[in-house]
C-alpha positions in Angstrom: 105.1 125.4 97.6 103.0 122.7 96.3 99.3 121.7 97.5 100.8 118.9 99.7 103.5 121.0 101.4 100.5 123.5 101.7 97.7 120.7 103.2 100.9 119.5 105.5 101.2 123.1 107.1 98.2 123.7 107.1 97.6 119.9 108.9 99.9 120.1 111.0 99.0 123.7 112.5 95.4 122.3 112.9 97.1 119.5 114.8 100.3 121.3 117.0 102.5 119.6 115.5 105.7 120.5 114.5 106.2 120.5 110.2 109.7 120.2 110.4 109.0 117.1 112.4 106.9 115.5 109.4 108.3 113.2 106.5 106.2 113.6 103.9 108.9 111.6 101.5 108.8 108.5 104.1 105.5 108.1 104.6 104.1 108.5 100.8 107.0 105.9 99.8 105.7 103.3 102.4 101.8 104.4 100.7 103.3 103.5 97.3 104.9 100.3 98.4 101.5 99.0 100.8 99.6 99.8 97.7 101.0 98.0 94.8 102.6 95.0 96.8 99.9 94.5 99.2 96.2 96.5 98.4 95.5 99.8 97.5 92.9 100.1 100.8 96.0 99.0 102.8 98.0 102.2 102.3 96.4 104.7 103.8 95.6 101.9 106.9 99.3 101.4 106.5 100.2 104.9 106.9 97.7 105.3 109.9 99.0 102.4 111.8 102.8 103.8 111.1 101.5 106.8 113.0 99.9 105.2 115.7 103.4 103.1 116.2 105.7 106.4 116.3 103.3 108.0 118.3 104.2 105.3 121.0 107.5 105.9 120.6 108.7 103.8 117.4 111.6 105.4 115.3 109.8 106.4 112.0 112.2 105.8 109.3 113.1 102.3 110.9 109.4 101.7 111.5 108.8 102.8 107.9 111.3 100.4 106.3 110.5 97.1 108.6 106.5 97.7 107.0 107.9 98.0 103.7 109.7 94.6 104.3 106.4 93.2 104.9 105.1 94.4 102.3 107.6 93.4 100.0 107.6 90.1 100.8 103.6 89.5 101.3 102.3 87.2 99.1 100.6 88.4 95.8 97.2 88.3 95.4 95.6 85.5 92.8 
């Protein structure tokens, strides 16, 4: 196991959440994307935001890739 899976069980034990449950590969990919098409401070935002919208019931692979469109297509910075 690596430090993240170990922070992630660790996390998500502190948390009562389920690991199995958690995408680690989903949500660093959209952290990558935010932060070198959009801001570096934007991806962990990003990431926050993605939680708050599956905690209300959004799909989070669909959720994930509908940001990344954004992000993709937002304007790059002068």
């Amino acid at each position: 196991m690596s430090t993240l899976d170990d922070w992630t069980g660790a996390l998500c034990a502190e948390l009562g959440l389920d690991p199995a449950e958690v995408s680690q590969k989903v949500v660093l990919d959209l952290a990558r994307v935010v932060a070198h098409t959009v801001d570096r401070p934007a991806a962990p935002l990003t990431a926050y935001l993605l939680g708050a919208a599956v905690g209300r019931g959004q799909p989070l692979e669909q959720t994930a890739q509908r940001i990344q469109r954004l992000a993709r297509d937002w304007p790059a910075s002068p």
